[in-house]
Structure formats: C-alpha cells, structure tokens
C-alpha positions as CSV (number, residue, x, y, z in Angstrom):
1,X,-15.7,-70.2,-28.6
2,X,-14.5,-71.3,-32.1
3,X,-17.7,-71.5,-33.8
4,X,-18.5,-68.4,-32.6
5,X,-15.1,-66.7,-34.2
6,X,-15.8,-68.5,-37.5
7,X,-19.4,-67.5,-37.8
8,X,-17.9,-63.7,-37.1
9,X,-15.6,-64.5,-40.0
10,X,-18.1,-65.4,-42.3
11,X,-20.3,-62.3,-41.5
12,X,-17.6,-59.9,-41.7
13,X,-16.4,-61.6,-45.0
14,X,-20.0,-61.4,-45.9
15,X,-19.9,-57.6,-45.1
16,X,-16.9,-56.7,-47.1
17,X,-18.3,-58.5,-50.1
18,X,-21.6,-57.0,-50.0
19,X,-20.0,-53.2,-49.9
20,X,-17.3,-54.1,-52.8
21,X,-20.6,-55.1,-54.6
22,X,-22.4,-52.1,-53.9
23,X,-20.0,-50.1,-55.3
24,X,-19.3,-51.4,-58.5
25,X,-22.9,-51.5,-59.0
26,X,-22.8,-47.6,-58.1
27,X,-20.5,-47.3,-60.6
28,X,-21.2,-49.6,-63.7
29,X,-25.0,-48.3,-63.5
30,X,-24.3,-44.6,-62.3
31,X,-26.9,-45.4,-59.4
32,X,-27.6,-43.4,-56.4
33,X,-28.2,-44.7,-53.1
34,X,-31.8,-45.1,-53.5
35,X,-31.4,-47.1,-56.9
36,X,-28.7,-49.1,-55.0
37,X,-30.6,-49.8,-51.3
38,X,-33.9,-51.0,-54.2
39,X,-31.6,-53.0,-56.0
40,X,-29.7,-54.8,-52.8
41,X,-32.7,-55.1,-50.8
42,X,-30.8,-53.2,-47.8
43,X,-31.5,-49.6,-46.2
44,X,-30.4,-46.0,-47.8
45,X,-28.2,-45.7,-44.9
46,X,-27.0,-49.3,-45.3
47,X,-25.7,-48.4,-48.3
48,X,-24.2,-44.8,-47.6
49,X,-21.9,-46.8,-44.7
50,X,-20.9,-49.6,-46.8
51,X,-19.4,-47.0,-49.2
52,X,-18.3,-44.2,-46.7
53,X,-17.3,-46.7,-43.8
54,X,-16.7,-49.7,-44.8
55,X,-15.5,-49.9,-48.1
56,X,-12.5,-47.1,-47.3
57,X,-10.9,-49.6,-45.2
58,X,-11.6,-52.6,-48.3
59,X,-10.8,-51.2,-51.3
60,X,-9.3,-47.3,-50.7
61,X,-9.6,-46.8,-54.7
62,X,-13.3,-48.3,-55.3
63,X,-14.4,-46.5,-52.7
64,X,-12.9,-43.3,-53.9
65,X,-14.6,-44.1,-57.3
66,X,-17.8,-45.1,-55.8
67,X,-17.9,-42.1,-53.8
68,X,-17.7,-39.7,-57.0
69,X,-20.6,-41.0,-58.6
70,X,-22.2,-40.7,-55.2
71,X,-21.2,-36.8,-54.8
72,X,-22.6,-36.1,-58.5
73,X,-26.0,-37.9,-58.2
74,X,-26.1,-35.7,-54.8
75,X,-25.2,-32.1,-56.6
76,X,-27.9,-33.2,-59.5
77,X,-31.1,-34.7,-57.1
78,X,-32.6,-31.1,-56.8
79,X,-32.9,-31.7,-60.9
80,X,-34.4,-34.9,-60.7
81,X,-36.5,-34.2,-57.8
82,X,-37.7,-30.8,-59.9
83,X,-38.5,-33.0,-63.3
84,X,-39.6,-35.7,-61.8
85,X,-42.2,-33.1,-60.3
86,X,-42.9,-31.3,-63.7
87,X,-43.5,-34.3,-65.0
88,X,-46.1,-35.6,-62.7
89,X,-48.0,-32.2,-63.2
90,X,-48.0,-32.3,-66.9
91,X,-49.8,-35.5,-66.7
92,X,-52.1,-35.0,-64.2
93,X,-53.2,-31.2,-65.0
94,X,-53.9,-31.7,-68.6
C-alpha cells in the first residue's frame, strides 16, 4: 500500500511541475497551445487542461497570466491561419 501512495506522489508532483512549466513557457515565448504541446512532447488538449484545470488549483496567478496569452493567440489564429494561407499561395502560384 505504501509504495503505491508514494509512486501517486511522485506523479502528481510530476503533474504540477509539468503544468507550472507549461505556463511560463506560454508566457516567456508568447506560445500557443500548438507551439506548447510541439515543444513538451504532450497533446493540444494536454496542454489546454494543465493550464485551465490544473494549474488554477497550483498557481491561481500563473495560471491567470498563462491564460491571457492563451485568450489572445485564440482571438488572433483566424490571422495567422489567413497568412499563413496567403503565404503558401504566393509561393506556389507564381
């Protein structure tokens, strides 16, 4: 029974780490969940419960910070998504 409570330990300690490291990443590089799930080697929605889920009950204020950049990379992917497109069209229609 004990091992089994420690090794819960560890992964819940490995858990909390993991999302407080997700987040300042988000932050420091202005990433977006894609960038972020790439750079962690994890899922998109890995990611998006780490921040929204998991890291509320961590860290209230990194969260809260994490979960700006989060919101603003949302409102601008239509932009991205619409130059990234643009851009792929000048350099294959030319």
């Amino acid at each position: 029974m004990q091992k089994q409570v420690s090794q819960g330990n560890l992964l819940k300690s490995y858990i909390e780490e993991r999302a407080i490291e997700i987040a300042r990443y988000i932050i420091d590089n202005n990433a977006t969940v894609r960038q972020t799930a790439k750079q962690f080697g994890i899922s998109k929605s890995t990611v998006h419960k780490d921040v929204t889920e998991r890291l509320p009950e961590i860290n209230p204020g990194l969260a809260k910070s994490a979960r700006k950049v989060l919101d603003v990379n949302k409102s601008e992917r239509h932009i991205r998504g619409g130059l990234a497109t643009r851009e792929k069209y000048l350099h294959h229609h030319m």
